[in-house]
Each structure stands twice: as structure tokens, then as C-alpha cells.
LUMDRENLUM-100567 format. One line per 10 residues: number of its first residue (from 1); their letters; for each residue y, x, z of N, C-alpha, C. Coordinates in steps of 0.001 Angstrom, whole numbers, plus 500000, padded with zeros to 6 digits. Example, Ala and Ser with C-alpha at 12.3 -4.5 7.8 and 13.67 -1.06 7.14 Angstrom:
% LUMDRENLUM-100567
1) as) 494310,513190,507800,495500,512300,507800,496700,513200,507800  497750,512850,507080,498940,513670,507140,500030,512900,507870
% end
This chain:
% LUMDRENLUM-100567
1) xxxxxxxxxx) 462671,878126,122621,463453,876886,122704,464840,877223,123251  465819,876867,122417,467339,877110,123288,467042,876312,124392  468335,877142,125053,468438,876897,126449,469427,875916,126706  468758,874679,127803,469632,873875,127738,469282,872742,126858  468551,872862,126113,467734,871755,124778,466711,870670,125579  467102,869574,125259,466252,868401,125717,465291,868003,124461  464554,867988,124386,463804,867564,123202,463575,865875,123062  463917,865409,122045,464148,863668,121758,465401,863605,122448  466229,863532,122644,467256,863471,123744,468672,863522,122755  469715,862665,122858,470557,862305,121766,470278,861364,120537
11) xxxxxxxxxx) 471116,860772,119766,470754,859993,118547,469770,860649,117753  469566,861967,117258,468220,862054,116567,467155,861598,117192  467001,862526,118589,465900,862162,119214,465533,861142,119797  466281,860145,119901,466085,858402,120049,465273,858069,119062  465911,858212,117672,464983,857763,116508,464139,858506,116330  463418,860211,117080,462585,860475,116635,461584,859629,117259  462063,859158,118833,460759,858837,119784,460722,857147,119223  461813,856306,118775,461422,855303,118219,460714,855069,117102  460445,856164,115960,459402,856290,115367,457863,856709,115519  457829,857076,116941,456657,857927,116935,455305,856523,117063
21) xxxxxxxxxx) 455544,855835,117746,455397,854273,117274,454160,853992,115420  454996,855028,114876,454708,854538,113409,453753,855771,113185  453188,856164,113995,451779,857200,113929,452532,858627,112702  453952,859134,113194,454112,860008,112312,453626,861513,112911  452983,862476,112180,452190,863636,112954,453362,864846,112861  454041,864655,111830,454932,865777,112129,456112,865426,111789  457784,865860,112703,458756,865993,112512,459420,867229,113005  460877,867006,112491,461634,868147,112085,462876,867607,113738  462678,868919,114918,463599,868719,115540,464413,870526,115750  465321,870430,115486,466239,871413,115204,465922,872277,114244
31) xxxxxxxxxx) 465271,871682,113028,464832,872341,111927,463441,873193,112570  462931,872878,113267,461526,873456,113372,460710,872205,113241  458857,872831,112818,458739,871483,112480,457854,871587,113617  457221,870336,114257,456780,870540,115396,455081,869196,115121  453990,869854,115883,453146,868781,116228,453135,868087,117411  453911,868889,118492,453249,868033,119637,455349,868027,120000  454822,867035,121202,456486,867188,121641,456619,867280,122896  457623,867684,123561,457555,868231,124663,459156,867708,125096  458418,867374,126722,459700,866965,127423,460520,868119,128186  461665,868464,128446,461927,869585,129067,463562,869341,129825
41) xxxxxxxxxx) 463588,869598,131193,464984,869561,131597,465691,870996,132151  466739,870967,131897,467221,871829,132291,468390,871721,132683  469496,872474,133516,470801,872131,134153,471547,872577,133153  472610,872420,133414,474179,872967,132178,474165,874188,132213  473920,875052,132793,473502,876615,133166,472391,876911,132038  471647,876069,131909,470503,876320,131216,469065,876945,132292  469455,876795,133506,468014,876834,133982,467609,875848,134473  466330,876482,134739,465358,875118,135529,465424,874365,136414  464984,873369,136789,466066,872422,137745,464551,872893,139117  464702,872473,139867,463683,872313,141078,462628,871987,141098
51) xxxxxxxxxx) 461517,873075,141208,460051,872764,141243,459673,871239,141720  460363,871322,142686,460177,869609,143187,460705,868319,142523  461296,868727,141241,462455,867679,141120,461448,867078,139737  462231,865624,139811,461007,865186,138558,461787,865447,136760  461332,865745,136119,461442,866016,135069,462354,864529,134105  463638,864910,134217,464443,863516,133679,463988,863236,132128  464306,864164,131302,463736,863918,129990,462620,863157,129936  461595,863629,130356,460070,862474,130274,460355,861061,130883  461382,861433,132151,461064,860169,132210,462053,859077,131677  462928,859230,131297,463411,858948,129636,462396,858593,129092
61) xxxxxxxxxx) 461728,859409,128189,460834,859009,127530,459670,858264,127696  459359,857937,128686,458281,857131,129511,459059,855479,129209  460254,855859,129876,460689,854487,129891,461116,853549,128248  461524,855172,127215,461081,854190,125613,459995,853633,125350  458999,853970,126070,457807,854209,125606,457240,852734,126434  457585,851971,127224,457361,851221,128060,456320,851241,128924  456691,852992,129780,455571,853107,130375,455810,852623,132111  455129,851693,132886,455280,851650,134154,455642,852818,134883  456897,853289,134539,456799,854693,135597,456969,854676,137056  456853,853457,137714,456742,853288,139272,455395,853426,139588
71) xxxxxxxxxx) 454991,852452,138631,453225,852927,138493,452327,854679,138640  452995,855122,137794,453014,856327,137373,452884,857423,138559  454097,857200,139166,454667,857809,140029,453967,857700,141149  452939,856501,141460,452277,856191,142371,450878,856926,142472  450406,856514,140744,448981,857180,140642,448982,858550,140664  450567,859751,139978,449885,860859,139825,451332,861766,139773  452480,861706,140761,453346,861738,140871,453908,863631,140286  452882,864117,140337,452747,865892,139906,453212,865845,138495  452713,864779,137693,452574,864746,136288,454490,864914,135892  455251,864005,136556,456527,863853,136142,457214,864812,136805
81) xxxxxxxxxx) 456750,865642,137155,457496,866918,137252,457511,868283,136556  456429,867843,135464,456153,868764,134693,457141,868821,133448  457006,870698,133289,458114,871080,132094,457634,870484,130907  456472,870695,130413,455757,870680,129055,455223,869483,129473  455004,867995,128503,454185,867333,128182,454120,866863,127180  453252,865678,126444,452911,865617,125233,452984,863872,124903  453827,863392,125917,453360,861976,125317,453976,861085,124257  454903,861900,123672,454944,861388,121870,453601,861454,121087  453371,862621,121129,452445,863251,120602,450510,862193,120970  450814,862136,122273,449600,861125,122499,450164,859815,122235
91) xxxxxxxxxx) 451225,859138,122171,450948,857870,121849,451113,857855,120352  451465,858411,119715,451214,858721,118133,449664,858907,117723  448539,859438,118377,447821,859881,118494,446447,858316,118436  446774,857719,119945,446509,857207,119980,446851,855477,118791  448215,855341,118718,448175,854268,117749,447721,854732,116527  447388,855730,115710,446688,856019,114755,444770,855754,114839  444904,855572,116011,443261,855361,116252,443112,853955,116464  444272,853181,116308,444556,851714,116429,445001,850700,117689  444800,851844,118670,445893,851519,119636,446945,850218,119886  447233,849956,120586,448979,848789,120378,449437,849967,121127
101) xxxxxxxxxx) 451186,849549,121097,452024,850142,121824,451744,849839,123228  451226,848456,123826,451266,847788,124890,450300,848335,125682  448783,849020,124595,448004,849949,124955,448468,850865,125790  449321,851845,124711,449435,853041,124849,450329,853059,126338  451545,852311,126495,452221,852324,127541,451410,852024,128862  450450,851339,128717,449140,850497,129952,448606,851930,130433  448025,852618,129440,447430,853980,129627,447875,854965,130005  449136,854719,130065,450055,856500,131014,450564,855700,132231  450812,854429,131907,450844,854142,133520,450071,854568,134242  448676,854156,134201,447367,854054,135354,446965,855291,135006
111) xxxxxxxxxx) 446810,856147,134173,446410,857467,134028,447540,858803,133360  448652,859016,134359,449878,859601,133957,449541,860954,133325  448101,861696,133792,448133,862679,133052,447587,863098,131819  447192,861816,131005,447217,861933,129907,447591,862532,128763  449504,862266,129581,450223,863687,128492,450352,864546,128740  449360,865112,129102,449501,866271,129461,447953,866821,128555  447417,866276,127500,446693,866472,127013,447335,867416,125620  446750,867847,124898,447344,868475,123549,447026,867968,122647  447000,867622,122025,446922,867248,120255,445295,867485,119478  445364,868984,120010,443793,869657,119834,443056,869343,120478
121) xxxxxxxxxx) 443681,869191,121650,442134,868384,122895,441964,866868,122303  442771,866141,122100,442578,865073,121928,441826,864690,120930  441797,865658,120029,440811,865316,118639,439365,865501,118515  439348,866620,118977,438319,867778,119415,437270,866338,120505  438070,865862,121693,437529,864939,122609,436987,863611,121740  438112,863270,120585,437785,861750,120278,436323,862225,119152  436409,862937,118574,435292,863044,117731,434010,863417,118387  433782,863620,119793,432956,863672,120479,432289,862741,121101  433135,861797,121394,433044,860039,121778,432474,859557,120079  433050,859815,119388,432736,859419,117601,431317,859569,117566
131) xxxxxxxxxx) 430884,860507,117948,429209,860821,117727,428286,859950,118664  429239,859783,119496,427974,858303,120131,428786,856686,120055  429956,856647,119826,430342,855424,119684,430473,855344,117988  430384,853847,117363,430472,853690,115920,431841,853856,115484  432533,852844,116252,433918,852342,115403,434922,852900,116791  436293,853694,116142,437800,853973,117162,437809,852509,118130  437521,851754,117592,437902,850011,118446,437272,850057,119662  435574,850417,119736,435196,850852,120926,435658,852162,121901  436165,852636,121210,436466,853970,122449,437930,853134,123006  439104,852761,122317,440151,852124,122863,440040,851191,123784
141) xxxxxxxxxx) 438678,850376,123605,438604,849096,124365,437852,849819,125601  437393,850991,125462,437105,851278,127179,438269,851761,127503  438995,852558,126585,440007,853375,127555,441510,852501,128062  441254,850960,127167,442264,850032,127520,441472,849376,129225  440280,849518,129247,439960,849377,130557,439657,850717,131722  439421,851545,131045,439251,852772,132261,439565,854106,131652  441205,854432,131526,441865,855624,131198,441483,856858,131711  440846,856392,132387,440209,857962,133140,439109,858439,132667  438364,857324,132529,436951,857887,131198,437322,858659,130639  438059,858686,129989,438384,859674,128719,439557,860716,128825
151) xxxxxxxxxx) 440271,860754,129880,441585,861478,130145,440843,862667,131591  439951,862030,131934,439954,863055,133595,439518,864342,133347  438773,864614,132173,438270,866385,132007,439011,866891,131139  439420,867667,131065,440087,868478,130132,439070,869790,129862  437611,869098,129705,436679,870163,129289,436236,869756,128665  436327,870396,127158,435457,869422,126030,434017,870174,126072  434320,871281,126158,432938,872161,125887,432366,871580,127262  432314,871147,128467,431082,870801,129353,430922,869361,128371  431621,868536,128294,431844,867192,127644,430170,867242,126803  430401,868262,125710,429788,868456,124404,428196,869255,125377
161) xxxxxxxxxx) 428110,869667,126163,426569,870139,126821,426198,868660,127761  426976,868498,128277,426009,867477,129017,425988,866115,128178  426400,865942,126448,425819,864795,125522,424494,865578,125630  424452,867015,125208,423363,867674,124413,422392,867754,125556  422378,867856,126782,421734,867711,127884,420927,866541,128128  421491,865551,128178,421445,864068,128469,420360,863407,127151  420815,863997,126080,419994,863798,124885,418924,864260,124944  418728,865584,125687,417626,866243,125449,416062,865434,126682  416971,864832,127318,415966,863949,128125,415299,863047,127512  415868,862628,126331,415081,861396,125589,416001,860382,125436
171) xxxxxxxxxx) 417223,860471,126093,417887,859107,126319,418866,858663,124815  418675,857540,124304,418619,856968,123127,420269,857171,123065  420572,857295,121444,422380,857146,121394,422469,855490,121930  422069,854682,122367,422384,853714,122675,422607,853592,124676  421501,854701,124719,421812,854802,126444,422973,855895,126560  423381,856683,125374,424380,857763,126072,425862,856676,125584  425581,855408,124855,426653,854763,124894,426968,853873,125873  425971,853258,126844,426205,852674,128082,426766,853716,129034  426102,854553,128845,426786,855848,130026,427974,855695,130365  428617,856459,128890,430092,855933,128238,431147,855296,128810
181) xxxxxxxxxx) 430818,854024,128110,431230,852509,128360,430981,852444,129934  429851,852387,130481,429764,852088,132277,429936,853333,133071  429231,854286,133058,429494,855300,134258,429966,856484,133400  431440,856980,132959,432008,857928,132344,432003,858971,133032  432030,858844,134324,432456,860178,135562,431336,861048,135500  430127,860365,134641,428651,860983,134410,428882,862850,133268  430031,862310,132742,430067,863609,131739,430983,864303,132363  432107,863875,133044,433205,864877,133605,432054,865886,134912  431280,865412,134880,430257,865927,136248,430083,867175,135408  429999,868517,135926,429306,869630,135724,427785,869509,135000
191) xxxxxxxxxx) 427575,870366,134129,426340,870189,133665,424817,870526,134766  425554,871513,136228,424785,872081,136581,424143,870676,137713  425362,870069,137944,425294,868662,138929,424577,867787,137799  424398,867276,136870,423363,865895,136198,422490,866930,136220  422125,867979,136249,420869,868685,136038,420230,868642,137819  420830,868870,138493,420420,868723,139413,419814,867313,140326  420590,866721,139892,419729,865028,140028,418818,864858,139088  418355,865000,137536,417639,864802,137325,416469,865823,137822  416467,867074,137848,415739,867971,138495,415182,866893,140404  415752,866356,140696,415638,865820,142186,414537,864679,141682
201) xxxxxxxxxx) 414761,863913,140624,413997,862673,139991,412697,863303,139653  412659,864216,139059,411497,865131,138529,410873,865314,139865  411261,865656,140670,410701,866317,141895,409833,864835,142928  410199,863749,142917,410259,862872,143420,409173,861901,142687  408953,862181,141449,407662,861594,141054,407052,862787,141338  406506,863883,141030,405638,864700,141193,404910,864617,142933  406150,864402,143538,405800,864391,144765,404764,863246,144954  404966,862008,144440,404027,860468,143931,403312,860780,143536  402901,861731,143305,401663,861878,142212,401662,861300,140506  402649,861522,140619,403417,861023,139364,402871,862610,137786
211) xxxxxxxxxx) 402458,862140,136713,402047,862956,135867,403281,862853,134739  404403,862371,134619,405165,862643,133702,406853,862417,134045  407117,863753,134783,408540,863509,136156,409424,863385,134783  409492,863809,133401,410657,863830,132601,410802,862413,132218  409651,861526,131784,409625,860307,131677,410001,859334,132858  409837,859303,134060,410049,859294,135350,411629,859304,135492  412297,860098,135417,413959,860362,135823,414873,860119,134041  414069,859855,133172,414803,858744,132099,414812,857378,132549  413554,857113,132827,413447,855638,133318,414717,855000,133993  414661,855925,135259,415364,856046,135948,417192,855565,135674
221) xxxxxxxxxx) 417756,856539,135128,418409,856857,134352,418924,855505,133541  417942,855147,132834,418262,854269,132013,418504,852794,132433  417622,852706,133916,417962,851205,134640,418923,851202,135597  419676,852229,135755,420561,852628,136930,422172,853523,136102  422648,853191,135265,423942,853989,134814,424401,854650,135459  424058,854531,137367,425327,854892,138151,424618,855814,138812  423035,856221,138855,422441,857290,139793,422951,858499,139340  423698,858886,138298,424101,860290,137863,425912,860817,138526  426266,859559,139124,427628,859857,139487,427714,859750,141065  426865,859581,141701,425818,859755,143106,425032,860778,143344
231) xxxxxxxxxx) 425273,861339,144803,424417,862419,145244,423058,861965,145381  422260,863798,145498,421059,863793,145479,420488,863317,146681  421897,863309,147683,421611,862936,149143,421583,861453,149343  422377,861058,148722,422434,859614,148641,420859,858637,148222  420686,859183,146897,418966,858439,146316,418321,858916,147007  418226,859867,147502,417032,860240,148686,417237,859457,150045  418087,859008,150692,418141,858621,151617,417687,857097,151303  418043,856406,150422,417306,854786,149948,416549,855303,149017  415664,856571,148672,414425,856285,148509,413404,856098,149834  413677,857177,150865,413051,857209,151964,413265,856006,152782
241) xxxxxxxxxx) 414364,854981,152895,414729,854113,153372,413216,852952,152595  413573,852994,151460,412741,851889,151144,411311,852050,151144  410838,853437,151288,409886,853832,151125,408688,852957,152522  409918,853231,153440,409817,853142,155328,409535,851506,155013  409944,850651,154424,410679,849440,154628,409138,849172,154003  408723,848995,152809,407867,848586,151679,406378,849037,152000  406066,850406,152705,404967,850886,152736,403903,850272,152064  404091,851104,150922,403591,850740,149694,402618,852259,149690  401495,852022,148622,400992,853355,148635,401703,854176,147399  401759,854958,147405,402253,856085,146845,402462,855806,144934
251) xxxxxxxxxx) 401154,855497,143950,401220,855027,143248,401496,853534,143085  401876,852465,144121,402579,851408,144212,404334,851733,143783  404332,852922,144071,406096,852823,145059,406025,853496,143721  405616,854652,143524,406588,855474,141867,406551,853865,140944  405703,853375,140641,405647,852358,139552,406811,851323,139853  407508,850861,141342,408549,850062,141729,409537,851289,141796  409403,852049,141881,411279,853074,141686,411375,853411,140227  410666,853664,139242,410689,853416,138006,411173,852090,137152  410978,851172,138013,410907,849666,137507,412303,849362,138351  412165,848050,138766,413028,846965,139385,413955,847806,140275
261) xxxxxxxxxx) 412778,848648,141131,414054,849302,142665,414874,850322,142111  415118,851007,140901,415795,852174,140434,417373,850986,140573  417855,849958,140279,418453,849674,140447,419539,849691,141123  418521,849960,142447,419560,849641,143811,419844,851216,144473  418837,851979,143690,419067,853548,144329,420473,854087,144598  421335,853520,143849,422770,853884,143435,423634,853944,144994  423274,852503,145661,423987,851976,146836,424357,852870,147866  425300,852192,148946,425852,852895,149818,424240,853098,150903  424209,854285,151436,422929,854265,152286,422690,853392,153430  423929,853096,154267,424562,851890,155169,424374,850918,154425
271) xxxxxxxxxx) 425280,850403,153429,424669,849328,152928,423448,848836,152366  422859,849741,152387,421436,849256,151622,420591,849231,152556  420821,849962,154162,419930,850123,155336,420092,848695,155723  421052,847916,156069,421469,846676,156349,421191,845650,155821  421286,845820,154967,420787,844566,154096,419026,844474,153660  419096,845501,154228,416984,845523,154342,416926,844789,155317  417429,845131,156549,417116,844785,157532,417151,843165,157976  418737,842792,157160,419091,841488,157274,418130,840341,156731  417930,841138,155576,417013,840242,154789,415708,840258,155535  414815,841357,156038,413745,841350,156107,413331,840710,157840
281) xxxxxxxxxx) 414619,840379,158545,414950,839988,160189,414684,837652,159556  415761,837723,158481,415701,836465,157841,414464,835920,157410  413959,836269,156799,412759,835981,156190,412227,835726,157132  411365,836967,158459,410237,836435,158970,410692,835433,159950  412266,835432,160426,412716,833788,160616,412425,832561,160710  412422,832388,158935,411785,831464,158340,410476,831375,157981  409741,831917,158907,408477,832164,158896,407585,832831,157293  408120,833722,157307,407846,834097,156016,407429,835444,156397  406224,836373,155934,405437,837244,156286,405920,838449,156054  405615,839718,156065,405933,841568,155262,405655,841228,153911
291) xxxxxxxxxx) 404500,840968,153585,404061,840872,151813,404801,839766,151399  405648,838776,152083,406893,838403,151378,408061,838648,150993  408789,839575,152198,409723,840526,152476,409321,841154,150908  408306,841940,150673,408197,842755,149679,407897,842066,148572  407698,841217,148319,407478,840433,147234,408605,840099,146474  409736,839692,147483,411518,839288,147085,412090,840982,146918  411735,841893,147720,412696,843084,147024,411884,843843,145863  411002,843731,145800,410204,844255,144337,410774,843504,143324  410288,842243,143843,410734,840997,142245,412124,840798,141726  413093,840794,142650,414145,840970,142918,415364,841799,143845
301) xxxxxxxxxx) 415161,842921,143584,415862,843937,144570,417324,843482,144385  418056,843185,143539,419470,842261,143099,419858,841818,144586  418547,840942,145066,419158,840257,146292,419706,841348,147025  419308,842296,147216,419846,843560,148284,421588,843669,148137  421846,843622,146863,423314,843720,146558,424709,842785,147150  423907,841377,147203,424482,840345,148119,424650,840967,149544  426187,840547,150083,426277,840336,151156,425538,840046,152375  425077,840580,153839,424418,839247,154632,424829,838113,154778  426112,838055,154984,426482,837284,155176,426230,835943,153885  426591,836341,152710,426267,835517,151567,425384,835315,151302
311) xxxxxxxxxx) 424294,836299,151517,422970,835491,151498,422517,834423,152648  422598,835110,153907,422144,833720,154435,422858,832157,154386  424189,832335,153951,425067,831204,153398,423945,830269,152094  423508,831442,150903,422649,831000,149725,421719,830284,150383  420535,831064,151301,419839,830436,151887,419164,828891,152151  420475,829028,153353,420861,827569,153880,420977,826536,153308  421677,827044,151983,422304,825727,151034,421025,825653,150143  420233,826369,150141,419146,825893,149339,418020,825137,150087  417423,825905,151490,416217,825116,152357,417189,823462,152614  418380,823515,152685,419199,822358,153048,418632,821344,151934
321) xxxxxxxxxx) 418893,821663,150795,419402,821078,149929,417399,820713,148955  416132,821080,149979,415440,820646,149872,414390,821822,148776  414676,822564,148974,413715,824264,148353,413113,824522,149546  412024,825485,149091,410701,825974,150528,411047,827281,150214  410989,827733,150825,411037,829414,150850,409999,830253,149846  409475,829586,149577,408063,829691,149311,408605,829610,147553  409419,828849,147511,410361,828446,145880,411129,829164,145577  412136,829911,146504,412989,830898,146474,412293,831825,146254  410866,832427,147130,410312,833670,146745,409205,833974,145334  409249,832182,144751,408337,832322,143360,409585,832830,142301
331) xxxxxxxxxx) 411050,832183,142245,411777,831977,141897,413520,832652,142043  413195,833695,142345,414259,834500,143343,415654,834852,142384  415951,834562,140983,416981,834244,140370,417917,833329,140804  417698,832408,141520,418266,831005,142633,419519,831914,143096  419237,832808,143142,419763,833621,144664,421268,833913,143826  420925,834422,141899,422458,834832,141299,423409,834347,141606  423298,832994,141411,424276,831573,141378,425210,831384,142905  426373,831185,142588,427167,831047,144277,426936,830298,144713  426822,830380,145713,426888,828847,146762,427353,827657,146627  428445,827971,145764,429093,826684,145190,428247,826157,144118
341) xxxxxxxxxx) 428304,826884,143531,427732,826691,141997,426252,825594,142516  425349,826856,143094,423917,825625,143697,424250,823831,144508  425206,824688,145229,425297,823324,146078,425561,821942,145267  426376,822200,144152,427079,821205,143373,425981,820721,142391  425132,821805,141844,423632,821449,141313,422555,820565,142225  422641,820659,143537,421354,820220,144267,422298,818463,144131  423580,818381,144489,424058,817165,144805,424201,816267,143381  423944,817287,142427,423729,816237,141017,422561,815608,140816  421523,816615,141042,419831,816537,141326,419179,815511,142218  420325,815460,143167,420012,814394,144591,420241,813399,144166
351) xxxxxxxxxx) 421574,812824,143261,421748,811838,142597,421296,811072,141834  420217,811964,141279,418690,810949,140009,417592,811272,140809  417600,811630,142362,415987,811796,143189,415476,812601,142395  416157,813926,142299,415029,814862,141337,414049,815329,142322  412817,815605,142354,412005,816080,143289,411143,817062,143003  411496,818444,143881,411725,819830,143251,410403,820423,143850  409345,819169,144259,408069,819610,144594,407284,819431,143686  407247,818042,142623,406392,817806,141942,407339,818959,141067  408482,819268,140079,409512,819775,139248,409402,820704,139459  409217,821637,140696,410087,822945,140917,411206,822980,140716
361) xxxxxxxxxx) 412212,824191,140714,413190,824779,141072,413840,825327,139394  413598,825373,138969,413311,826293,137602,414736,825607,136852  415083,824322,137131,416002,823864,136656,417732,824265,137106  417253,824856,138412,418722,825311,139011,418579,826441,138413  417931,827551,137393,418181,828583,136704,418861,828288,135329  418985,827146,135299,418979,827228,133845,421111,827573,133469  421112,827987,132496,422773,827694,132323,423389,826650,132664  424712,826543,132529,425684,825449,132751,425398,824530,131628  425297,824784,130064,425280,824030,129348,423327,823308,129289  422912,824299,129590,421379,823716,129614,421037,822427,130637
371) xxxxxxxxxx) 421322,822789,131653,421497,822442,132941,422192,820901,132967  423367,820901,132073,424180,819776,132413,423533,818595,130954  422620,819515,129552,421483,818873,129224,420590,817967,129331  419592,819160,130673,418545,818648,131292,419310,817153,131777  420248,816886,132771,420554,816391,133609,420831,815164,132760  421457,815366,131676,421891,813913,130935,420502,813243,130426  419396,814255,130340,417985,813462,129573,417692,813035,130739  417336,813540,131847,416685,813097,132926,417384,811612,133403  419045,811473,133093,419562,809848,133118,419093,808965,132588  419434,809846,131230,418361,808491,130220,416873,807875,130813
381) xxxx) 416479,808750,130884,415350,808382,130585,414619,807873,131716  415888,808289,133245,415475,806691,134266,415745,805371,133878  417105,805741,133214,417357,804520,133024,416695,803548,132051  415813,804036,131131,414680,803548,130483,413661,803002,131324
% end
């Protein structure tokens, strides 16, 4: 490259970078023809300006490009100091895969090192996502929500072993597309790290007396997206936590960590110690027994995820509002709905004397549109 050469930089290179827009793969800048493009500064001398100093050309080009570069600068400030990058080349890249511009600029904001990808990685990567997603529309619409999914490894070959890994467990192209879509940080992980948690899952039914640990840590797996981007230290500590809490026998407990409780394995170990406690201090409160305690986190471990504080708020507004505990623990979906949401249900309910002893409860589950249904037949048909 002469020395001293800005690449895009002057009236050609205005219109080259205002075309790049139009998904063109190759142009002609100083009669070479080029695939990727590259930002580069240099002083009137023709050397390099200061390791520390940020790279003016790109960010030029950032700013045709309408990229937040305050943003930028915030999330990954190394990136704009670099000699070589590529983000003609990736947003060309990307609007050919159907992209908007509004995309493409959203995506080097919040994830600046993007361009710093190549042309070859990028293809090599998207046709790898291709084999478990159907249509380009889905891979954009995650990476228009989480640029890092798809930008944070610059390892295609681990990328491409831990699909073939992950597959080899049993897990359906439909679970390696939730992966994907919900916990991405699952493939940037080393192959030797998801092997090692599932190896920990394996170990953990066997220890249960469990006869099929590979079936066992799919299960797993498959009700929990997020146990693979979590230490081995972590699920062990709220397995043993709940283990303490539930004293369950042995073939009780594998059949609930397989099922409902794989859910919550994910959680902070603090938070999940606490909110046992809160809940299970509440309950016998309200005079409610251990085999109830366990009855609500088996049937519903969800509740664990709530706040204490928000749950005993839920609570209140429900024994208030004329539920037995006893309704909450047949019925423990009650618990999804906010506080608001119930409260404003019990005071509609109160309004036609609904009476949720002979009725049950079953009606505060229902949707908004079901719900506001029920409520118009139940008028009528006092008023009949």
C-alpha cells in the first residue's frame, strides 16, 4: 500500500463507501481490485501515527456508515485504533444477507469489533449458523438483538466441534437452535468446557443411581439453555443446596432435576440460597407444612426466580384478596401474574361476588382476553 494512502478517503472513496450500501463485493481502488477494505492512517511523512492514537480514517468511515461511534468507543475502545479493519466489507456483507443499513450501523456500535472480522470468517461463520438456522432473516434478527452471539469468537473451527459435540448428545436441530437464539456464549465456550459440564451432569445422575447419565444431562440441557454458560461449581452448589432443602430420596430428586428443578440450576448460588429460605420461612408462616414447601418448588420452582420481596407482596394480595394457601399451592401459576395485574383481577371478581371456594382460582390463570370473557358471561348471566 503507498505510503501515506487513506483508503475510501477523497471523492472516489466517498462514493466507494457510499456504495458499499448496495452489497457491491468488489471494487477498483487505485487500480487494484480489492475484497475487503481497510481503514488506515498515516501522517504526511507517511508513518504511523501513535499506538495510542485512534485511527481517523475508520472513524470517518464509521461515521458514513452511521455508526454510534461514542457508543463504540465506550464498548470496545481498542477496536478504533486499529490499522487494518474491515467494515465496508462487513456492512456489504451483511446487507447482502438482508440486513438494513440501520442494522448494520446498530451492530458496530454495540459490538465494535466486528470489523475486524474478514470476509472469509464471515462466510465460513454464516454458513455454519445456516446449518442450524433455516432462513438469513433468523440469524439477523438475533444478531439485530445480540451482536455478540455471532461476532465474539473468531473461532470457526471450535464453533463447527462444539455443533458436532452438542449434536452428538442427542440434542435436536431444534434445541441447537434455541441454544443459538438464547444462550450463544454456549459455542464461543471451549469444547473442552461444554464437555466438562456435561461430563459433571453424567456424573451426578450416576451418583442418583441414575441408569442413563447421557439421557440425564440432555434433559437437562434441553430445559435449562443457560446451564452450559455456568460453572460446574455453580450447578453443584444449587444442586446440593436443594438437595439439603427437599430431602427427597435419591430416586425422587434425579426424576425432579431432570424435570421442573433443571430450570433453576442456572441461578446465582446466593440467590437461589435465599429465596429457599424466604419462601420456605413464609410458608410455614402461614401455617403451611415441609411437604408443602416441596410441593410449590417441585410444581413450580419459577416461584424461586421471583424476588422475596415480590413474592411476599404476590402473596398478600392474594390471601387478601380471599385465596387459601392451600389454592396457591394447588394452583401455583397465580404466582406469574404481577401484583398489579392480580389485584385488579380479584377487584373485578369482587364486583360480581365471585366466590373462589365454591369456583376456585383457575380463573385468575386464564389470559387477558379469556379472562375479560369469562367476566362478561358471568355479568350476564347474574343479571339473568
Amino acid at each position: 500500500m503507498a505510503s501515506g494512502f487513506k483508503v475510501l478517503k477523497g471523492p472516489h472513496g466517498l462514493s466507494t463507501l457510499q456504495q458499499a450500501f448496495k452489497c457491491i463485493a468488489v471494487q477498483s481502488v487505485t487500480g487494484c481490485l480489492l475484497q475487503k477494505f481497510y481503514s488506515v492512517t498515516a501522517n504526511e511523512n507517511g508513518a504511523k501515527g501513535s499506538v495510542n492514537a485512534e485511527n481517523m480514517s475508520l472513524l470517518e468511515n464509521l461515521n458514513l456508515l452511521g455508526v454510534d461511534v461514542k457508543m463504540a468507543r465506550q464498548r470496545q475502545p481498542g477496536v478504533l485504533r486499529r490499522i487494518f479493519t474491515n467494515e465496508q466489507g462487513l456492512a456489504s456483507f451483511l446487507q447482502g444477507k438482508g440486513a438494513s443499513r440501520q442494522s448494520v450501523a446498530s451492530i458496530i456500535s454495540r459490538y465494535p469489533r466486528a470489523i475486524t472480522r474478514s470476509l472469509e470468517h464471515l462466510e465460513q461463520r454464516w454458513q455454519l449458523w445456516r446449518n442450524i438456522f433455516q432462513t438469513n432473516e433468523e440469524i439477523v434478527a438475533i444478531l439485530d438483538r445480540s451482536p455478540e452471539s455471532f461476532f465474539r469468537s473468531s473461532d470457526n473451527n471450535n464453533l463447527k466441534k462444539n455443533i458436532a459435540y452438542l449434536s452428538s448428545l442427542g440434542l435436536s436441530n431444534k434445541d441447537l437452535h434455541r441454544l443459538l437464539a438464547t444462550a450463544p456464549r454456549t459455542f464461543s465456550n471451549s469444547l473442552e468446557l461444554n464437555r466438562q459440564m456435561v461430563e459433571f451432569l453424567e456424573d451426578v445422575c450416576v451418583e442418583l443411581g441414575g441408569t442413563g447419565p447421557k439421557e440425564f444431562a440432555k434433559a437437562i440441557i434441553s430445559r435449562n439453555l443457560y446451564v452450559l454458560i455456568r460453572s460446574t461449581k455453580r450447578v453443584k452448589a444449587n444442586i446440593d443446596n436443594l438437595r439439603a432443602t427437599l430431602k427427597l430420596s435419591d430416586a425422587e430428586f434425579l426424576t425432579a432435576l431432570q424435570g421442573p428443578l433443571a430450570k433453576i440450576l442456572d441461578l446465582s448460588n446466593e440467590y437461589l440460597k435465599n429465596n429457599l429460605a424466604t419462601l420456605q420461612a413464609r410458608l410455614l408462616a402461614l401455617g403451611s407444612c415441609e411437604e408443602d414447601v416441596k410441593k410449590l418448588i417441585i410444581g413450580y420452582p419459577t416461584a424461586l426466580y421471583i424476588g422475596a420481596a415480590t413474592l411476599s407482596t404476590k402473596l398478600d394480595c392474594l390471601l387478601e384478596g380471599g385465596i387459601t394457601m392451600k389454592q396457591i399451592l394447588d394452583r401455583p401459576k397465580v404466582l406469574d401474574y404481577s401484583t398489579k395485574n392480580v389485584a385488579a383481577r380479584l377487584e373485578e371478581l369482587r364486583g360480581i361476588s365471585y366466590d373462589f371456594k365454591a369456583n376456585g382460582i383457575g380463573i385468575l390463570d386464564l389470559s387477558r382476553k379469556r379472562f375479560s370473557a369469562k367476566i362478561e358471561k358471568l355479568v350476564t348471566s347474574t343479571d339473568e
